[in-house]
N, C-alpha and C positions, 0 to 999 in steps of 0.2 A: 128062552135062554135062562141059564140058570146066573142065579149069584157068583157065582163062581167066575164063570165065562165074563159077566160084564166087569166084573174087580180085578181079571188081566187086561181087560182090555182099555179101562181107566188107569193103569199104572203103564201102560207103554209111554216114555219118553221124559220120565220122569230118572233116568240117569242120567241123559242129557242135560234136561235142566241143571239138576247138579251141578255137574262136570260144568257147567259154563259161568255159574254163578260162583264157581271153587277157583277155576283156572284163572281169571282174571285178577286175584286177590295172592294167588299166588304165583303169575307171572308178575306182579308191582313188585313183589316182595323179593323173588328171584332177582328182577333189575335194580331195585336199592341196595342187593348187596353187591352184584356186580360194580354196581358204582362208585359205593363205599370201598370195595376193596382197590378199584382205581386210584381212587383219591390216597388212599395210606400206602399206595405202591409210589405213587408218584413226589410224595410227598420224603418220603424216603431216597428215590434216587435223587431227586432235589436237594435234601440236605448233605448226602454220601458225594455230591457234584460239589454242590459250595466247600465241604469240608478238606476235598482233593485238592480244590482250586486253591484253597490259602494255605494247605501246606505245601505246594509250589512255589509259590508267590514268598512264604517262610522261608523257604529251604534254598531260594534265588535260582529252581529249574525254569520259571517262569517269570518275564519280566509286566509289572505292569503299566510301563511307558504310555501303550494303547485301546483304550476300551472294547474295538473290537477283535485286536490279536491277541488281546488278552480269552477273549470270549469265543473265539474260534481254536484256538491252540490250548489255552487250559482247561477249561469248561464244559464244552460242548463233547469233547470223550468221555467224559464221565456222564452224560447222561444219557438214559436209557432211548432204544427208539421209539416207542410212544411218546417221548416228550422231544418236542421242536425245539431247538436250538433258535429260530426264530421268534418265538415266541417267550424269549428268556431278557429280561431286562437285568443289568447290571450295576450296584449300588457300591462302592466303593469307597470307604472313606475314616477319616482317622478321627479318635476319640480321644477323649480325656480318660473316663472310667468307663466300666462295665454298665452304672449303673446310669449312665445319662446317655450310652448307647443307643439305646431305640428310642427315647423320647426328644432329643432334636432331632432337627429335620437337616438333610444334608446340605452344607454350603455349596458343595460342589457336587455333581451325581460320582463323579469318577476323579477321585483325588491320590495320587500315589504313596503318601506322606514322607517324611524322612527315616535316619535311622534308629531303634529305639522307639517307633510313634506304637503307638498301641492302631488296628485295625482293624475294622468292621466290614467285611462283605457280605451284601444283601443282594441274595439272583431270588428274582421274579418271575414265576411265571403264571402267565395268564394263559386260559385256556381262552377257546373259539367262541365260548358259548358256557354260561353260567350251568352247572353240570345241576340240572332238576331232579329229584325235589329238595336238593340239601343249598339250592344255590351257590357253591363255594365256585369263583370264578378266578380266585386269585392263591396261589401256593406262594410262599416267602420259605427260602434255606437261608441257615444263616451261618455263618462262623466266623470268630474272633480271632486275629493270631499280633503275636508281634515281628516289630519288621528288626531285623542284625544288622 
């Protein structure tokens, strides 16, 4: 046998190799961005929901007497169908200023305030399962409005 013949035949399966040590690095890579791009989708119809929600709730198409007929009548249409309506928790509640907004913690989860109160709704959702390897298990929308 000549040189030749044994240096093809030492190179068989060496595209293989390759191809297997490439695709694995770049099927992670494929799935983080699918997942990435989940999370900024979701993340999105989650805020464009809360945002719909309290201008109902503003505008008095929507009353919010009840946490959960609030959350199945104003809510839950505006979010997309990858996200569960189940899996959406409802924060509701009246503030002073903007600026002490998020850093108390709610007296009440679901307060409807009076008129004139300035308002804070905060919908939660939690996924099934902490989305790996960014762990992000928890989406918060948020929107301010005042109540007439």
């Amino acid at each position: 046998m000549s040189a030749r013949t044994l240096w093809r035949r030492a190179t068989k399966g060496t595209v293989a190799l390759e191809f297997a040590m490439i695709a694995s690095i770049f099927l992670g890579l494929l799935l983080l961005v699918f997942e990435l791009g989940f999370i900024f989708f979701a993340q999105v119809a989650l805020d464009y929901a809360a945002r719909e929600a309290a201008r109902q709730m503003q505008t008095g198409q929507a009353s919010p007497a009840d946490q959960t007929t609030f959350q199945v009548v104003a809510l839950c249409p505006y979010l997309n169908n990858f996200l569960s309506c189940g899996q959406v928790t409802i924060v509701l509640q009246p503030v002073t200023n903007f600026q002490t907004a998020m850093t108390t913690a709610p007296a009440s989860p679901y307060a409807s305030g009076g008129p004139g109160s300035l308002m804070l709704l905060q919908v939660t959702y939690t996924t099934g399962l902490p989305l790996w390897p960014l762990n992000v298990g928890t989406l918060v929308g948020t929107a301010a409005y005042l109540n007439e």
